[in-house]
Each structure stands twice: as structure tokens, then as C-alpha cells.
Biopython code that builds the backbone (N, CA, C, O; Angstrom):
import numpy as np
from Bio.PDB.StructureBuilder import StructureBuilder

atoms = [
    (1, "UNK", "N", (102.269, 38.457, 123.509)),
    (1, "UNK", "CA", (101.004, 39.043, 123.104)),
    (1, "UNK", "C", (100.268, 38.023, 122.244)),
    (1, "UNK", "O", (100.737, 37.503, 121.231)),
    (2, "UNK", "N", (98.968, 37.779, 122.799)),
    (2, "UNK", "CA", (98.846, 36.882, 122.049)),
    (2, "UNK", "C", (96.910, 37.110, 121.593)),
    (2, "UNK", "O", (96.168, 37.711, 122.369)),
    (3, "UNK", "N", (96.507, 36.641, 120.544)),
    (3, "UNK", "CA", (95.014, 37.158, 120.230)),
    (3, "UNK", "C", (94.345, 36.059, 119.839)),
    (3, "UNK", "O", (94.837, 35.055, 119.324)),
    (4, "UNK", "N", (93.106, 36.286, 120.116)),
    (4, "UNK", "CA", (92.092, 34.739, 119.716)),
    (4, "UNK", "C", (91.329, 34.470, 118.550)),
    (4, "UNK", "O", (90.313, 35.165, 118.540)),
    (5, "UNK", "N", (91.402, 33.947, 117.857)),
    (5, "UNK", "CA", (90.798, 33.783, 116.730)),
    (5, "UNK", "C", (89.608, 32.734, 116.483)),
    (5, "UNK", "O", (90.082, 31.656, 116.122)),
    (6, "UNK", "N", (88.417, 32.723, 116.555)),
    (6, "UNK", "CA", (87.250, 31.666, 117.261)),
    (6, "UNK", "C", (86.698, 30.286, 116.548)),
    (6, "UNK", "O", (86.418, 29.137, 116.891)),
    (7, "UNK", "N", (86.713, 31.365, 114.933)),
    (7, "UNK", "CA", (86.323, 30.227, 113.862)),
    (7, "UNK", "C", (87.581, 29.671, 113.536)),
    (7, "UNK", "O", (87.500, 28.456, 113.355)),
    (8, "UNK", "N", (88.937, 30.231, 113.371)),
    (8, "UNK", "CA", (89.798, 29.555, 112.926)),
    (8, "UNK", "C", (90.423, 27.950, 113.584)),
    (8, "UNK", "O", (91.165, 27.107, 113.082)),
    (9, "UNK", "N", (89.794, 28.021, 114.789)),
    (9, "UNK", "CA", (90.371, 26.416, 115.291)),
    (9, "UNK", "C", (89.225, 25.087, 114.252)),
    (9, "UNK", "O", (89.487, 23.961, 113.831)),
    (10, "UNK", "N", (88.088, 25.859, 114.185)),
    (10, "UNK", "CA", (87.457, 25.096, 113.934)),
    (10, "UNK", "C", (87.944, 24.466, 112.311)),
    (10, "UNK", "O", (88.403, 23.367, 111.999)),
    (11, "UNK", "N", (87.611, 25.715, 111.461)),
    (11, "UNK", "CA", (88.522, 25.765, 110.541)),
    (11, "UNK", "C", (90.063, 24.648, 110.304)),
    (11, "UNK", "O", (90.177, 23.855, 109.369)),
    (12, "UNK", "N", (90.880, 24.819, 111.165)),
    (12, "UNK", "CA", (92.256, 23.980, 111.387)),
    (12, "UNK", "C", (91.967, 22.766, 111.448)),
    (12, "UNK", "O", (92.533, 21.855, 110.844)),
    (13, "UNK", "N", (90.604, 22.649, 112.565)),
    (13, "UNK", "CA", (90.363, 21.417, 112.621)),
    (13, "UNK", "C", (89.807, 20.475, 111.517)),
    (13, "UNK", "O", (89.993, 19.258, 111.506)),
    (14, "UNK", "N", (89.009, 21.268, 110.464)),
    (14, "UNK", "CA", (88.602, 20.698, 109.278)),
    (14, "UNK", "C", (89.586, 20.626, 108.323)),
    (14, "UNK", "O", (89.652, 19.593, 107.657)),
    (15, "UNK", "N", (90.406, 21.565, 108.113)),
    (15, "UNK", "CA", (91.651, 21.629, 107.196)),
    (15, "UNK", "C", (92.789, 19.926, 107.490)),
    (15, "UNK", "O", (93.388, 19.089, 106.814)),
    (16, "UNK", "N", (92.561, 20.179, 108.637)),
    (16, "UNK", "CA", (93.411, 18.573, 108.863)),
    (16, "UNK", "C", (92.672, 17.734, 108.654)),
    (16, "UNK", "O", (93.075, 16.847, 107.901)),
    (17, "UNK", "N", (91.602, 17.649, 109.080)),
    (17, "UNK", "CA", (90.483, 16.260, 108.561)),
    (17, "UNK", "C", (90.700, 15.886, 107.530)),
    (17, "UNK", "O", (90.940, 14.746, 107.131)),
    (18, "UNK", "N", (90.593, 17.376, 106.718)),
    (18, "UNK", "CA", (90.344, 17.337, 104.605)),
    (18, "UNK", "C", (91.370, 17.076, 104.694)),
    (18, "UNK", "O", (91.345, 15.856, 104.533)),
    (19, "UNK", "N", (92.948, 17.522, 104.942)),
    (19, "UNK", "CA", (94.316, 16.930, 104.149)),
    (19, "UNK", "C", (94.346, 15.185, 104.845)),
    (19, "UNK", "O", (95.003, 14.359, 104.211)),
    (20, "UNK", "N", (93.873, 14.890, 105.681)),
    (20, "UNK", "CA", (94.126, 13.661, 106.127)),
    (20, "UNK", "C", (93.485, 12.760, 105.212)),
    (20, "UNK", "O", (94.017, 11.650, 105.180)),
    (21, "UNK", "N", (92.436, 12.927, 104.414)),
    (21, "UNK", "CA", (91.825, 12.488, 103.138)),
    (21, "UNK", "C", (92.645, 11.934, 102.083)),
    (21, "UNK", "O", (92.758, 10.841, 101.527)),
    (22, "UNK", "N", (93.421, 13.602, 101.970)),
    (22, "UNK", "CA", (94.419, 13.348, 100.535)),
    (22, "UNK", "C", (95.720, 12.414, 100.538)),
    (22, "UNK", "O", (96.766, 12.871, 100.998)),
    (23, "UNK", "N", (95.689, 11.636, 100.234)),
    (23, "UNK", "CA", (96.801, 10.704, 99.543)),
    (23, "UNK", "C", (97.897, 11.234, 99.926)),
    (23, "UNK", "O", (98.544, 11.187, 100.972)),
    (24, "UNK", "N", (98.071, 11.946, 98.554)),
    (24, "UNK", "CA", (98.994, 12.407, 98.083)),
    (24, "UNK", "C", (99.231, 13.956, 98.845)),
    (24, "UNK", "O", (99.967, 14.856, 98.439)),
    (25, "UNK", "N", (98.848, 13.956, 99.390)),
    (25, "UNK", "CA", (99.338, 15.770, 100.443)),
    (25, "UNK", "C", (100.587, 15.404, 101.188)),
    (25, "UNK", "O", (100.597, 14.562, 102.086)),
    (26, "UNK", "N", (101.816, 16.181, 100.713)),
    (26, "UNK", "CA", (103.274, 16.271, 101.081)),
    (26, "UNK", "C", (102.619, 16.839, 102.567)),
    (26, "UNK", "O", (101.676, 17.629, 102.548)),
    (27, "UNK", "N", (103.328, 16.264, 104.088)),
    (27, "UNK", "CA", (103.410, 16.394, 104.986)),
    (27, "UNK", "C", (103.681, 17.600, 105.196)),
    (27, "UNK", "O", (104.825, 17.908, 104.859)),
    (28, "UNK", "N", (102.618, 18.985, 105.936)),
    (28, "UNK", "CA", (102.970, 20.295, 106.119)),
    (28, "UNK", "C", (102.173, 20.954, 105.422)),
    (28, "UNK", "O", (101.960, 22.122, 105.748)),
    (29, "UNK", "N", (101.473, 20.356, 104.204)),
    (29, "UNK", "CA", (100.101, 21.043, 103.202)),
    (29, "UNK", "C", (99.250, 20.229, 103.436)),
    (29, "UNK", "O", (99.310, 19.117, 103.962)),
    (30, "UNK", "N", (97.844, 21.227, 102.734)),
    (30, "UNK", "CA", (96.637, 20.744, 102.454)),
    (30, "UNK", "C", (96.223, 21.418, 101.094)),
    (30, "UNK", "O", (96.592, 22.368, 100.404)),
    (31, "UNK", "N", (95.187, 20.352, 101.066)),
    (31, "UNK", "CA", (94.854, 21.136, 99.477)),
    (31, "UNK", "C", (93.518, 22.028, 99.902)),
    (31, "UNK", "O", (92.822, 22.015, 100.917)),
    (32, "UNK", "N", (93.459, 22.902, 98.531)),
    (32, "UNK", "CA", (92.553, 23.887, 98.968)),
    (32, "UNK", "C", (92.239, 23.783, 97.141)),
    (32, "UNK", "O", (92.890, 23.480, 96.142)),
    (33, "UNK", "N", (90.720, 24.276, 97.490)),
    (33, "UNK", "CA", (90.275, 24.184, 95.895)),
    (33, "UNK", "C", (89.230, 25.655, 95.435)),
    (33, "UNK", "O", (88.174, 26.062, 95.919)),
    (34, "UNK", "N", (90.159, 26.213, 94.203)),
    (34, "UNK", "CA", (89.622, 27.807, 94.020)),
    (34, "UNK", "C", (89.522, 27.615, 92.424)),
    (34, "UNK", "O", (89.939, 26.808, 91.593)),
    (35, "UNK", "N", (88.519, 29.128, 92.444)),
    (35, "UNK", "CA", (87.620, 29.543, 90.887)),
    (35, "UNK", "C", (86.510, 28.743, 90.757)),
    (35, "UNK", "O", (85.957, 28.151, 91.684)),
    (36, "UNK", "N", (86.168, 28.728, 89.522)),
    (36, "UNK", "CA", (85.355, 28.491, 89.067)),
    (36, "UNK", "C", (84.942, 26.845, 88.759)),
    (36, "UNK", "O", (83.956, 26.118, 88.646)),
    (37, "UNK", "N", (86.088, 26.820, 88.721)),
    (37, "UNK", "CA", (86.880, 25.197, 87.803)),
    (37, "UNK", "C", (86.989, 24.075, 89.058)),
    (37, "UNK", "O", (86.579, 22.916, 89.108)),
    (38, "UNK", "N", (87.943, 25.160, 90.373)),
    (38, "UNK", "CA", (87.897, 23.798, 91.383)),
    (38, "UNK", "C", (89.316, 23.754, 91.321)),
    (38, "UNK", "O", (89.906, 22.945, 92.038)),
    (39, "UNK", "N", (89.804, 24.342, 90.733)),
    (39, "UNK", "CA", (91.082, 23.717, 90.662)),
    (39, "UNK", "C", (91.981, 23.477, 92.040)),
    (39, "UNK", "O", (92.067, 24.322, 92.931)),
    (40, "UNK", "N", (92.542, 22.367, 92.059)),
    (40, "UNK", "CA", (93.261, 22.080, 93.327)),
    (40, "UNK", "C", (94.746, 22.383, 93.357)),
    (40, "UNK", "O", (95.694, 22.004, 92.670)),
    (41, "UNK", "N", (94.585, 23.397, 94.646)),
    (41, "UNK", "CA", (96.301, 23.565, 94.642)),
    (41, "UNK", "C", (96.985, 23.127, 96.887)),
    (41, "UNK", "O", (96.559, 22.971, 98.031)),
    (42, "UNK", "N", (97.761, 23.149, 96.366)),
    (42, "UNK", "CA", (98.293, 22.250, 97.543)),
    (42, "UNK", "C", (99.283, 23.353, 98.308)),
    (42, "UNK", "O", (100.353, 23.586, 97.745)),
    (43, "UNK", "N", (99.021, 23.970, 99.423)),
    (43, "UNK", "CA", (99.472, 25.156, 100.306)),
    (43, "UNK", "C", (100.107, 24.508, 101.597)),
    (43, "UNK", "O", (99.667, 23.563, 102.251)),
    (44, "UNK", "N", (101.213, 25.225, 101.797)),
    (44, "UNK", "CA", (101.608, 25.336, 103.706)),
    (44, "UNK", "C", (100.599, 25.295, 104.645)),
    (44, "UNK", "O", (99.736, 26.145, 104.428)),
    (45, "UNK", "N", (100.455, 24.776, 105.370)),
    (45, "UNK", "CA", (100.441, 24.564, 106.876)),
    (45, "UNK", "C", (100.260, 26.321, 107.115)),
    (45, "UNK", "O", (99.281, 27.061, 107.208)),
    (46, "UNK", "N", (101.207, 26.452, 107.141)),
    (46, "UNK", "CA", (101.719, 27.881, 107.663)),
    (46, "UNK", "C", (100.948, 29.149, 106.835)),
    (46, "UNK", "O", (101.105, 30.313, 107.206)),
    (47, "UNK", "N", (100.384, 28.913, 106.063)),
    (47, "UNK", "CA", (99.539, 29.998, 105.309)),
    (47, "UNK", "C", (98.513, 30.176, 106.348)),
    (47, "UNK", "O", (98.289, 31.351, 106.638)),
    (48, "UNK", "N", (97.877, 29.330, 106.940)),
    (48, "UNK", "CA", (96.981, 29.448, 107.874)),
    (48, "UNK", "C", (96.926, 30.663, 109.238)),
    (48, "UNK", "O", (95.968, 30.904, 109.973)),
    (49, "UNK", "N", (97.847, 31.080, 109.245)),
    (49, "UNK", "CA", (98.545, 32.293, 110.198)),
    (49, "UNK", "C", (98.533, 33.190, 110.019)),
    (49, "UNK", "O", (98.670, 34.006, 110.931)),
    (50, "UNK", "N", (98.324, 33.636, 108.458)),
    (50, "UNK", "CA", (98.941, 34.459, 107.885)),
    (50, "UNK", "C", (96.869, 35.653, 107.750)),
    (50, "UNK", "O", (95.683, 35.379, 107.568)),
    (51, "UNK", "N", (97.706, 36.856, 107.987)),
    (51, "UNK", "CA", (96.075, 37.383, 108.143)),
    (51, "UNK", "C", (95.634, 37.461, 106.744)),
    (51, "UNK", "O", (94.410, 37.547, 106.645)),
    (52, "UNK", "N", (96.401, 37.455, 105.425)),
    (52, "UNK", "CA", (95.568, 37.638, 104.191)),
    (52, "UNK", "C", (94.785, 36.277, 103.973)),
    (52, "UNK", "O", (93.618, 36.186, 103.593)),
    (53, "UNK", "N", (95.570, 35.327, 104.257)),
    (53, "UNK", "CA", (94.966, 34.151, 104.216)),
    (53, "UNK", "C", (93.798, 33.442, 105.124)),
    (53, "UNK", "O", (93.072, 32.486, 104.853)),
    (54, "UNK", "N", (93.889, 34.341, 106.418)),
    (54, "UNK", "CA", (92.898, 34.177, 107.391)),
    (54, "UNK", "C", (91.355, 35.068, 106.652)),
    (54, "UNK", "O", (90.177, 34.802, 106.889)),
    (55, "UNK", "N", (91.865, 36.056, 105.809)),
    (55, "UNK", "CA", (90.950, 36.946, 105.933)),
    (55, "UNK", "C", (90.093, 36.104, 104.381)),
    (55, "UNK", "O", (89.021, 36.593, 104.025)),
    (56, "UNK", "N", (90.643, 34.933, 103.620)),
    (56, "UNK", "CA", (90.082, 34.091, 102.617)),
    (56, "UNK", "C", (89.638, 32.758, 103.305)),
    (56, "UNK", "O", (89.180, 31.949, 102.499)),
    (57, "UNK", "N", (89.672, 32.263, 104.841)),
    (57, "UNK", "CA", (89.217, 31.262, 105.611)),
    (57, "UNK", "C", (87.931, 32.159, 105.719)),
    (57, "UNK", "O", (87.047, 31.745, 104.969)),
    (58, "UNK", "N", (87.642, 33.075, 106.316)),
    (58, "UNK", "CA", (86.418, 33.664, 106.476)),
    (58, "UNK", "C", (85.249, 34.198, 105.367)),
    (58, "UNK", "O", (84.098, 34.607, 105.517)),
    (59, "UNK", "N", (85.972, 34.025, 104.374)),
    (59, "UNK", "CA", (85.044, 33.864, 103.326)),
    (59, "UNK", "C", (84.276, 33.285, 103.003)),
    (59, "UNK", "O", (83.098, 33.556, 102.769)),
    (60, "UNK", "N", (85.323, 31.595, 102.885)),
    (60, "UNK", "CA", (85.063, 30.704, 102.798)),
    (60, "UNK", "C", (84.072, 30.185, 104.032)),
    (60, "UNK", "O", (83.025, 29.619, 103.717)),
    (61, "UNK", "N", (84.379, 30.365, 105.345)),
    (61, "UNK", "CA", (83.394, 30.198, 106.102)),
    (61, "UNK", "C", (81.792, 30.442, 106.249)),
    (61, "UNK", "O", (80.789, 29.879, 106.688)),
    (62, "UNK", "N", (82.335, 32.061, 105.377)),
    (62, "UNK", "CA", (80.523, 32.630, 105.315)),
    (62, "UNK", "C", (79.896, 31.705, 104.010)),
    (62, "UNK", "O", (78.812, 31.122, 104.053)),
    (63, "UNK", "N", (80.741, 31.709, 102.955)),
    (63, "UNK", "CA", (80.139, 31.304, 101.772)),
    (63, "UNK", "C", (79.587, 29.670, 101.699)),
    (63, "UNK", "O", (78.677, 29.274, 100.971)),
    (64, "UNK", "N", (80.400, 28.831, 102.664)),
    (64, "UNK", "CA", (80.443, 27.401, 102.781)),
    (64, "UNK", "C", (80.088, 26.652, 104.322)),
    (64, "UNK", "O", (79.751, 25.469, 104.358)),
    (65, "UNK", "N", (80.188, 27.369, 105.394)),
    (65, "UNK", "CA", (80.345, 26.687, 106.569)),
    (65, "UNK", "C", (81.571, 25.774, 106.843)),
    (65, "UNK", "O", (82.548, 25.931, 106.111)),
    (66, "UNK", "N", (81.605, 25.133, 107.513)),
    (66, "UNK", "CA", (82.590, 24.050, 107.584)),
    (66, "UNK", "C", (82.613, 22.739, 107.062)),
    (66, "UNK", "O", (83.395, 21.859, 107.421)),
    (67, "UNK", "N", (81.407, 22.596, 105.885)),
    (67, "UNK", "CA", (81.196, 21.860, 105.403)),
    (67, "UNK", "C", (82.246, 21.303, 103.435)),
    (67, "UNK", "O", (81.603, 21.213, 102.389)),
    (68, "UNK", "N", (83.419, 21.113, 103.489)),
    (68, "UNK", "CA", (83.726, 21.084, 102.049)),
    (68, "UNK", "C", (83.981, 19.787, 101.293)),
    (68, "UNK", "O", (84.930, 19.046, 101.553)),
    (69, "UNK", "N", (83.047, 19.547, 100.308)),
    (69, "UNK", "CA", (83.043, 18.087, 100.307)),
    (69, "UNK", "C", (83.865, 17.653, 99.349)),
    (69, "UNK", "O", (83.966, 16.480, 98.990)),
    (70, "UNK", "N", (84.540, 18.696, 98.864)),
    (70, "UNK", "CA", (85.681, 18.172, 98.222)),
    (70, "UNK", "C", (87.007, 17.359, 97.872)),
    (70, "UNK", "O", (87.668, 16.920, 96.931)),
    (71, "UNK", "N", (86.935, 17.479, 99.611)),
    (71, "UNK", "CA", (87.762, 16.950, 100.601)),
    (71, "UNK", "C", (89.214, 17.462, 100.704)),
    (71, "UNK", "O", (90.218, 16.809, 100.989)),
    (72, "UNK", "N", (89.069, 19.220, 100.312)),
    (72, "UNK", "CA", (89.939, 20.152, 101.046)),
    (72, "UNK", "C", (89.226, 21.621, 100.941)),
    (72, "UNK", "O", (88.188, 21.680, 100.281)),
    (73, "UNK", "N", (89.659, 22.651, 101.474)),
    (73, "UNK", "CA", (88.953, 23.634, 101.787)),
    (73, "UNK", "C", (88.550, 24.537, 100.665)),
    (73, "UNK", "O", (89.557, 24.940, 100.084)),
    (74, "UNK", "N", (87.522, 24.968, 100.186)),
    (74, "UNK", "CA", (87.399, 25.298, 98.953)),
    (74, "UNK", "C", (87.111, 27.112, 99.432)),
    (74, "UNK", "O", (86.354, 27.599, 100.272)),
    (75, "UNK", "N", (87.995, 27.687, 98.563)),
    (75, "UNK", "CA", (88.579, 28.929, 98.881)),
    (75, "UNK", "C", (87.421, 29.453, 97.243)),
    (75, "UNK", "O", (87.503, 28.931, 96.131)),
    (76, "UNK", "N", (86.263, 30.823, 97.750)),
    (76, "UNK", "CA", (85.432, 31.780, 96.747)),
    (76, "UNK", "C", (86.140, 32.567, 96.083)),
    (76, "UNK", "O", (85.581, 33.662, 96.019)),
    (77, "UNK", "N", (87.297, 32.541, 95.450)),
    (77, "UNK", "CA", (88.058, 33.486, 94.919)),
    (77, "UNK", "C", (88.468, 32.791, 93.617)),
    (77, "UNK", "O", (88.473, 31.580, 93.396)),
    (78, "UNK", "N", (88.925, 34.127, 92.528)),
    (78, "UNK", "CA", (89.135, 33.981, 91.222)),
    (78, "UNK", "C", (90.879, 33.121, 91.215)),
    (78, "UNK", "O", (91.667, 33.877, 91.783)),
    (79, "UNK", "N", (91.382, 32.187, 90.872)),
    (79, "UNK", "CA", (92.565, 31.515, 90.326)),
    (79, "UNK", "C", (93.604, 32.788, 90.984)),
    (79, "UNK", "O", (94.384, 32.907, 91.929)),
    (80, "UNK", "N", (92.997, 33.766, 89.670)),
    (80, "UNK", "CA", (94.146, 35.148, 89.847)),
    (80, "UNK", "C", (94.225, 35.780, 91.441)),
    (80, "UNK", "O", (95.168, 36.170, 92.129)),
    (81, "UNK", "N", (93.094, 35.702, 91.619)),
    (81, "UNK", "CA", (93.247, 36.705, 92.652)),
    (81, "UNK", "C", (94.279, 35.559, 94.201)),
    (81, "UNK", "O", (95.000, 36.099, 95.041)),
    (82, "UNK", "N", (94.065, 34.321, 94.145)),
    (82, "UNK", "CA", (94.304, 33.584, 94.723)),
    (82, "UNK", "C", (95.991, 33.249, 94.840)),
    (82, "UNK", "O", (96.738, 33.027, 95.793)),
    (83, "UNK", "N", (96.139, 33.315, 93.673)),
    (83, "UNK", "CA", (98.315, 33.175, 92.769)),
    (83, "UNK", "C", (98.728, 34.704, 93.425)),
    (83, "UNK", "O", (99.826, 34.849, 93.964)),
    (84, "UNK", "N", (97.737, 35.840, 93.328)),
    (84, "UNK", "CA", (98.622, 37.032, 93.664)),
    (84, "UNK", "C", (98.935, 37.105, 95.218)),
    (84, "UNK", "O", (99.929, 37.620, 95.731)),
    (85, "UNK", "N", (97.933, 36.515, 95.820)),
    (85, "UNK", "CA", (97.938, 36.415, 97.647)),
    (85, "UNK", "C", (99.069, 35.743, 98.127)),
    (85, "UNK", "O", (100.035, 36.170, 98.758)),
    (86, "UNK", "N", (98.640, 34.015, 97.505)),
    (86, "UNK", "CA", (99.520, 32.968, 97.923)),
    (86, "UNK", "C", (101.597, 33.506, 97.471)),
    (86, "UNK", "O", (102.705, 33.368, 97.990)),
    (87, "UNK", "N", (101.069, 34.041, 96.384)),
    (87, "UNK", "CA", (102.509, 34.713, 95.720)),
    (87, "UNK", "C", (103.455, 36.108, 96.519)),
    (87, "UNK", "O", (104.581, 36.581, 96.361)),
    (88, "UNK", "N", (102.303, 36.394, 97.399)),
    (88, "UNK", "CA", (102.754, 37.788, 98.664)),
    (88, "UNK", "C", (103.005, 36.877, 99.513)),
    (88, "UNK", "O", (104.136, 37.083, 99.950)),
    (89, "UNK", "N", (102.446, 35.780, 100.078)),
    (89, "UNK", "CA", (102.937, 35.055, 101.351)),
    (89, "UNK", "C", (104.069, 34.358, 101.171)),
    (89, "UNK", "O", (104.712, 34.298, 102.219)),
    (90, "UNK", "N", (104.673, 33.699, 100.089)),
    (90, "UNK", "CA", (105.136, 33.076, 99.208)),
    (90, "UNK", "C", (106.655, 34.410, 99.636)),
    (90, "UNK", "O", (107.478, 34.078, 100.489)),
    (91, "UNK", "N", (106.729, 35.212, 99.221)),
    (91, "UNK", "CA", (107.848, 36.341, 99.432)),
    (91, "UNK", "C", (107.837, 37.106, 101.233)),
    (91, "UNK", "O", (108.304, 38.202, 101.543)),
    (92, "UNK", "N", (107.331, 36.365, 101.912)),
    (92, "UNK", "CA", (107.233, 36.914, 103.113)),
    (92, "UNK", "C", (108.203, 36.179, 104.155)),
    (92, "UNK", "O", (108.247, 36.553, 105.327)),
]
sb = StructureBuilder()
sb.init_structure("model")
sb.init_model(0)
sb.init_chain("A")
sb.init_seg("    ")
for serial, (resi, resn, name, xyz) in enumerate(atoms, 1):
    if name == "N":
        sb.init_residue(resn, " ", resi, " ")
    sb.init_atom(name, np.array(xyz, "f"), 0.0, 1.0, " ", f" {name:<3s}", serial, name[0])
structure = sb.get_structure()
């Protein structure tokens, strides 16, 4: 069974661009940058699958386009709200 997801390739495809940037990105992450501050935190590969995390790519999509010049994907959400998500996928 399998389902299509339309923006997310595009998405993947920028997510690898941006980690191909970073230096320092351990093979299997990318960085992603949230709050207010920017702060950069460095995620799985595999979060990308995941529908809570799909459902913060589309945020980010409406709020940003595919454009992040940060040079990783910059996720509209509060620090907190971001540690409690990544911290559910994190136990999954």
C-alpha cells in the first residue's frame, strides 16, 4: 500500500541540497533551524516519513516555499513545541 505525497519530494530534494552544504552534518541528518533565535538542530533522515514531521514540512512550505537560505530547512515552530515532536519520534 503505498500513498503519494507531492510537495514532499520536492522538499527531500531541498533537504539534501541544504545538508550537502553542511560540513559538519553526520551522514543520515540534516540540519533544520527553529524559533525565534534560529537555532540549529541536526535530525534523521528518517524523521522525514514520519507524518508529525511531514505535517511541520508543510508549514514550513506554506510559510517559506522551498526557498531556505540558511542552508537547512527552517522549521515555524516554538524550540518547545519542536523538542516535544522530535522527542515522540525519538520514542517511536
Amino acid at each position: 500500500m503505498g500513498f503519494r505525497l507531492p510537495g514532499i519530494r520536492k522538499v527531500i530534494s531541498a533537504a539534501n541540497h541544504a545538508s550537502s552544504k553542511a560540513v559538519d552534518a553526520q551522514k543520515g541528518y540534516l540540519a533544520v533551524y527553529v524559533g525565534e533565535k534560529m537555532k540549529r538542530f541536526m535530525i534523521p533522515v528518517s524523521y522525514l516519513n514520519k507524518p508529525s514531521f511531514q505535517d511541520l514540512l508543510s508549514k514550513a512550505e506554506e510559510e517559506f516555499g522551498y526557498d531556505h537560505p540558511m542552508g537547512g530547512l527552517t522549521i515555524p515552530c516554538s524550540e518547545e513545541i519542536f523538542h516535544r515532536i522530535t522527542s515522540c519520534l525519538d520514542g517511536q
